[in-house]
C-alpha positions as CSV (number, residue, x, y, z in Angstrom):
1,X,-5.2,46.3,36.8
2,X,-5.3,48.8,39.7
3,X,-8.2,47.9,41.7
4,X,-9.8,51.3,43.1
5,X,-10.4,50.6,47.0
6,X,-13.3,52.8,47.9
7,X,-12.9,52.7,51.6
8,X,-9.6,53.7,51.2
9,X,-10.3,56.7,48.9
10,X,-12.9,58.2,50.9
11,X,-10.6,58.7,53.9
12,X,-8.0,60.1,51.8
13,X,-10.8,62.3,50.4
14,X,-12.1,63.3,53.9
15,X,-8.7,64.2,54.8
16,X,-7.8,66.3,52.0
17,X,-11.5,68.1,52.9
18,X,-10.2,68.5,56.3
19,X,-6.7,70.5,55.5
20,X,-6.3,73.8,57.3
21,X,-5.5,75.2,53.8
22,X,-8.9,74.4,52.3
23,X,-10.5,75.2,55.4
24,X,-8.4,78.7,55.5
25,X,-10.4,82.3,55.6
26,X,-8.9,85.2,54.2
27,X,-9.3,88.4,56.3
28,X,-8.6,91.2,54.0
29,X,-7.1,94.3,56.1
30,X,-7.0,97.8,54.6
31,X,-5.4,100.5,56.6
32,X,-4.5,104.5,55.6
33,X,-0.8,104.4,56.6
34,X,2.5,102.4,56.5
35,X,3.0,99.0,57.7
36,X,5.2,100.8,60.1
37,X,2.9,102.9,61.6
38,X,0.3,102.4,64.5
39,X,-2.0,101.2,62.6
40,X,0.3,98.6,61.2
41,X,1.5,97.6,64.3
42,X,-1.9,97.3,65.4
43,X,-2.5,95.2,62.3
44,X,0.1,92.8,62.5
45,X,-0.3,92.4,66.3
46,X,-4.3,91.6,65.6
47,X,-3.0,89.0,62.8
48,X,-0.9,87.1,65.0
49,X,-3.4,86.6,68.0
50,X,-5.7,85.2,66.0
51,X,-3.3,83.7,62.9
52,X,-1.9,81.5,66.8
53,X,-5.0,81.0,68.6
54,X,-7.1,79.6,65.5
55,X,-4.1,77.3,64.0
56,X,-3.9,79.0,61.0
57,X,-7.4,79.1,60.2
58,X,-7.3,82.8,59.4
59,X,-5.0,84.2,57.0
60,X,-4.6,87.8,57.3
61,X,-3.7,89.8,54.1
62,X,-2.4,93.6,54.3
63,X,-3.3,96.5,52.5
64,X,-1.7,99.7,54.3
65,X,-1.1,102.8,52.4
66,X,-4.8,102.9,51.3
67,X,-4.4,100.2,49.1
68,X,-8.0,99.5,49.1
69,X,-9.2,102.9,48.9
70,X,-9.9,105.7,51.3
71,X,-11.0,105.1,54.6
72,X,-15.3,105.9,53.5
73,X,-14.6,103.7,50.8
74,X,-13.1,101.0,53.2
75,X,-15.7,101.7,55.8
76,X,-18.6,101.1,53.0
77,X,-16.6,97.8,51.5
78,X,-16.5,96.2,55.3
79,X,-20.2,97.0,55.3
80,X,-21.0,94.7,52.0
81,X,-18.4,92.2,53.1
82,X,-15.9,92.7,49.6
83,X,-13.4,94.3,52.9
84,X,-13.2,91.7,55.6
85,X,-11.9,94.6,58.8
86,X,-9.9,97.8,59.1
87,X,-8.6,100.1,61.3
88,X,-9.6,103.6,60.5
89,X,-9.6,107.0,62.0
90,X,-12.4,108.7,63.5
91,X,-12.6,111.2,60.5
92,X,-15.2,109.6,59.1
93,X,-17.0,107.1,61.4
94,X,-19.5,110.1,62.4
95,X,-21.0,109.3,58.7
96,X,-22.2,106.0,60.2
97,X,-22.8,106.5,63.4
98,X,-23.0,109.9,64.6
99,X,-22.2,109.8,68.0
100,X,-18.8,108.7,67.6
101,X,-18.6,112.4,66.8
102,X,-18.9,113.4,70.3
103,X,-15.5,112.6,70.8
104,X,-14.0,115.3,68.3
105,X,-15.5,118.2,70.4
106,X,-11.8,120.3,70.6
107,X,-10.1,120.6,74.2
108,X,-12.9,117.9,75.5
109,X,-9.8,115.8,77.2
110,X,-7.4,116.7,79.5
111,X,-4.3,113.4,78.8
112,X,-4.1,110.2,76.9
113,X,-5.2,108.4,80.1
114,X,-8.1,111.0,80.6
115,X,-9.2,109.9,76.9
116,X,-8.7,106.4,77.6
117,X,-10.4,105.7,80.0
118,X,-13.7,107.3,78.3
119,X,-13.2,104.8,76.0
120,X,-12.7,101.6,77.6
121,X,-15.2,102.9,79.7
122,X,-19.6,102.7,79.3
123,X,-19.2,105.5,77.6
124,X,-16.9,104.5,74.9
125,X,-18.3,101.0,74.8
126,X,-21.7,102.0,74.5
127,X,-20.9,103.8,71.6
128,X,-19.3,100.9,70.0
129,X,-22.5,98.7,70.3
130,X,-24.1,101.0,68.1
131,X,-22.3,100.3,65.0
132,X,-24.1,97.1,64.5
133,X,-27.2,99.1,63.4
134,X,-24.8,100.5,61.1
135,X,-23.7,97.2,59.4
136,X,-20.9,96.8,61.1
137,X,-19.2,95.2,63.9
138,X,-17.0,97.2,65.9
139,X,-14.4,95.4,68.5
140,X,-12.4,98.0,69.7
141,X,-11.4,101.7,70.4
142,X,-7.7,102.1,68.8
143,X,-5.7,105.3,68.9
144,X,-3.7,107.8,67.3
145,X,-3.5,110.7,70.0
146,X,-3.6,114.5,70.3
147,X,-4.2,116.5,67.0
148,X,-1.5,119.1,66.1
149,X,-1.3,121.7,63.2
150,X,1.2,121.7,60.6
151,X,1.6,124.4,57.6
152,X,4.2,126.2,55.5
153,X,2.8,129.8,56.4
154,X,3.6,130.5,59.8
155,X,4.1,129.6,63.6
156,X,0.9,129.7,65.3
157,X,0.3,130.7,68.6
158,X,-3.2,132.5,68.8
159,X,-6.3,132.1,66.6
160,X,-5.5,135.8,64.5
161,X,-2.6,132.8,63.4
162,X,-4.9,130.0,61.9
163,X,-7.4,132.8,60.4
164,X,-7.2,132.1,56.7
165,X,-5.3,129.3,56.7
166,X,-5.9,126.6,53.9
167,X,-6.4,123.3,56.1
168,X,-6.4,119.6,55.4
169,X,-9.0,118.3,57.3
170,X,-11.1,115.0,57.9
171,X,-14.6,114.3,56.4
172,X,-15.8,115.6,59.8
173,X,-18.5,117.9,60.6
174,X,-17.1,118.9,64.4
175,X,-13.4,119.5,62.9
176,X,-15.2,121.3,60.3
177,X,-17.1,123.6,62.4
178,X,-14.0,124.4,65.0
179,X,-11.8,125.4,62.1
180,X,-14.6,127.5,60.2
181,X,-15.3,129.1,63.7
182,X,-11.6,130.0,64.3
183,X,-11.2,131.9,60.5
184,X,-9.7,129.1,59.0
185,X,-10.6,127.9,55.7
186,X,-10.8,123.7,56.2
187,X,-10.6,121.9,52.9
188,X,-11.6,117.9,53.3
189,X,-9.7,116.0,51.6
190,X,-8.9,111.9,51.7
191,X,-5.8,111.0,53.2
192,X,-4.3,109.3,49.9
193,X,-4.5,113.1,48.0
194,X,-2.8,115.1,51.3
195,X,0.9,114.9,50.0
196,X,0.5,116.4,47.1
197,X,-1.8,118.9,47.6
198,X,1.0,120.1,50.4
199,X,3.6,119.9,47.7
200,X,1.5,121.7,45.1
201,X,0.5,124.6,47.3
202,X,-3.1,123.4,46.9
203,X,-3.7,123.2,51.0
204,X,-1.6,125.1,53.5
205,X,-1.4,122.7,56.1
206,X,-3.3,119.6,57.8
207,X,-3.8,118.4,61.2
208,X,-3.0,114.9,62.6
209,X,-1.0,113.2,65.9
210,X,2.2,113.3,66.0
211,X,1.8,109.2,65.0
212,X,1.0,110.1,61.7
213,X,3.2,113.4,61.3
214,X,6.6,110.9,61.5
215,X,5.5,108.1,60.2
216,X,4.0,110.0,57.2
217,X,7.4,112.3,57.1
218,X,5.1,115.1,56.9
219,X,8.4,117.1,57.6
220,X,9.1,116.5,53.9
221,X,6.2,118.5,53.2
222,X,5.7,120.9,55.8
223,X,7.8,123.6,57.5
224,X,6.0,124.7,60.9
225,X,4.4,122.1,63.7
226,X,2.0,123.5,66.6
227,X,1.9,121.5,69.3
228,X,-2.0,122.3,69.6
229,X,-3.3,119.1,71.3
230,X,-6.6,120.5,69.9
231,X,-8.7,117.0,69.5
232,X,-8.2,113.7,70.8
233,X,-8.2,111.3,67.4
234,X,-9.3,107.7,68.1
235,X,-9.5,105.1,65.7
236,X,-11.5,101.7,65.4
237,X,-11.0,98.4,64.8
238,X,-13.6,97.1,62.6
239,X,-14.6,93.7,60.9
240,X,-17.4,93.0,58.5
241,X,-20.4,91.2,59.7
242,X,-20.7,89.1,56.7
243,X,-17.5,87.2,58.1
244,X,-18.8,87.7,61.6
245,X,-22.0,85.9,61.1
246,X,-20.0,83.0,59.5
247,X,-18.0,82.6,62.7
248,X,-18.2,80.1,65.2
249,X,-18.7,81.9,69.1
250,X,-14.7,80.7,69.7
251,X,-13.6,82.1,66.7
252,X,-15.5,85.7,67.6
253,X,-13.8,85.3,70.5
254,X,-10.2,85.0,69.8
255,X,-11.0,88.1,67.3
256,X,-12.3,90.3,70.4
257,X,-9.0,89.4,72.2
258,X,-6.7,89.6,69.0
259,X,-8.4,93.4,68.7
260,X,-8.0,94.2,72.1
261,X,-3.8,93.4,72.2
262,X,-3.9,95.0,68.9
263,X,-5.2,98.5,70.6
264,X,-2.8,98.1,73.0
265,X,0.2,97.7,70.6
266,X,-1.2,100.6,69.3
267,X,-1.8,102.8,72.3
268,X,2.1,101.7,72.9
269,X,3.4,103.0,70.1
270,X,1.7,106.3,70.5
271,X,3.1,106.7,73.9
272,X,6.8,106.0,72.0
273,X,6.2,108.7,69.6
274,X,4.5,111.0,72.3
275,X,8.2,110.6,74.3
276,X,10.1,110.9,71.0
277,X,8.1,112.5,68.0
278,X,9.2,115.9,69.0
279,X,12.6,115.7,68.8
280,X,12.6,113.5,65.8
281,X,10.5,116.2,64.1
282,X,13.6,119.0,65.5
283,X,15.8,116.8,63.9
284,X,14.7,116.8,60.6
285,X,14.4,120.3,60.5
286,X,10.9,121.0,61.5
287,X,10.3,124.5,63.4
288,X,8.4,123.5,66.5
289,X,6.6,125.4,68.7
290,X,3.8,124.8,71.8
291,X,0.2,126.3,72.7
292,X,0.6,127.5,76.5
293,X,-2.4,127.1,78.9
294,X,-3.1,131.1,77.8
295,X,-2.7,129.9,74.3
296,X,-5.2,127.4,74.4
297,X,-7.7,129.1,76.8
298,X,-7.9,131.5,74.0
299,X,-8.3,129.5,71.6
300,X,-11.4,127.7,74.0
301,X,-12.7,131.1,74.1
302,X,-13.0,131.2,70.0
303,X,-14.1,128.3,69.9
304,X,-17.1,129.4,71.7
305,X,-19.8,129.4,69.1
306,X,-18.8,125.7,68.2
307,X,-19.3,124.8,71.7
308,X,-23.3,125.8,71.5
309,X,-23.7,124.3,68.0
310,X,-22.4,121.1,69.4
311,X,-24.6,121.1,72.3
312,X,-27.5,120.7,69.8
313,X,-26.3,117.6,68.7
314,X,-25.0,116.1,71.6
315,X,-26.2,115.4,74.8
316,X,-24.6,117.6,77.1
317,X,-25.1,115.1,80.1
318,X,-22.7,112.7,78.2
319,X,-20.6,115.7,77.5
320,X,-20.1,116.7,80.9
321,X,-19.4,113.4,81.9
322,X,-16.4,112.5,79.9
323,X,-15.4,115.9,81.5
324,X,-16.0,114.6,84.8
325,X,-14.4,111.4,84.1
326,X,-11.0,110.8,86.2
């Protein structure tokens, strides 16, 4: 007869209750590119900070490419908690809170660093506090860099050049009124549906960094690259708050500083394919070409009529400040 020893039992039980495996949360990640882009780099970077500094008690689980969806729909599933964080662009995060679209206003910063700093800066950060309201928690300002053009119709150089051309753009109302103002004929349109609309002649061209133009291999796809610079791009690093409220104060913590190597990972491998992406882009055949400071003061002059329409959304203190910023 085996004779069952309670005592025993129970602290085999309690141990078994106590494995890190049991006790292991799932982070669901969801991204819009490659596991070889910034944003994976980003991602992987944020998983190992926190993978080492909780033992293991967080299990991240990648899903670049848009495997969950596009970035609204990722947005909306970190808001009900089915997405646990992402790292999206700033196409669409105007949609939830609108002032992150103040940052899109075209030619608003002078460098990387100019941009940067902005965003690490009250400014930035008091944007970010905002998107709690919003149900959701926001940890950090990532990046993609400086917005170029790309298209199959011809080299541009002034805004007679962009005026009709059928452009991929992001669910975003400041890139939407920029492009209508300079003749252009923007066409939103989710990341996950771009290739092939380039390949069927559906859309023209799109704009995006240089980050995304060689990871994506947009050269495949696209015969003519403008080195515009026209808009900074961000991007964010978000988390639901349905796994935030379940955390413990250390655990938040270790996320914040995961999130914060993460973006600079991220702002790293910009600078890499700020140094390199041009003649990577030459290389595979891409006919490459640059805005001068005439180029893009004439463009600024265009872009006019945007400028006032944005001034009735945002406050043109803040405005002038990031201007002013050095």
């Amino acid at each position: 007869m085996i004779h069952y020893k309670p005592a025993i039992a129970g602290s085999v039980l309690a141990t078994v209750l106590a494995s890190p495996l049991l006790a292991q949360t799932e982070i669901k990640i969801g991204y819009a590119l490659a596991p070889d882009s910034h944003y994976g780099v980003a991602a992987e970077r944020w998983e190992e900070v926190v993978e080492e500094r909780t033992d293991g008690r967080y299990e991240f689980r990648h899903f670049p490419s848009s495997g969950l969806g596009g970035e609204r729909e990722v947005i909306e599933g970190v808001q009900l908690g089915t997405v646990e964080a992402t790292i999206v662009s700033s196409g669409t995060l105007a949609n939830f809170v609108e002032d992150t679209g103040i940052f899109d206003i075209p030619f608003l910063f002078r460098d990387l660093g100019h941009a940067r700093r902005v965003l690490d800066g009250p400014i930035g950060q008091d944007i970010l506090a905002k998107f709690e309201d919003a149900g959701l928690i926001a940890l950090a300002w990532g990046e993609q860099g400086f917005r170029h053009i790309t298209n199959n119709r011809n080299q541009i150089a002034s805004p007679d050049d962009i005026d009709g051309l059928r452009l991929r753009t992001m669910e975003n109302p400041i890139h939407l009124t920029a492009f209508e103002t300079l003749g252009a004929a923007p066409t939103p349109m989710a990341w996950p549906e771009v290739i092939g609309a380039l390949q069927q002649g559906t859309i023209d061209g799109q704009e995006n960094p240089l980050s995304v133009i060689v990871s994506a291999n947009l050269n495949d796809v696209q015969e003519y690259l403008t080195i515009s610079g026209h808009v900074y791009s961000p991007a964010m690093l978000l988390i639901s708050p349905v796994v935030w409220d379940s955390m413990s104060e250390e655990d938040r913590e270790v996320f914040r500083e995961g999130a914060t190597e993460a973006v600079a990972a991220m702002r790293g491998f910009v600078d890499d394919v700020e140094e390199s992406g041009l003649e990577t882009l030459r290389e595979r055949g891409m006919d490459v070409a640059e805005l001068s400071a005439e180029d893009r003061a004439a463009f600024q002059e265009a872009l006019e009529p945007a400028y006032e329409e944005y001034y009735e959304t945002y406050d043109r203190d803040v405005i002038e400040a990031i201007i002013a910023t050095e």
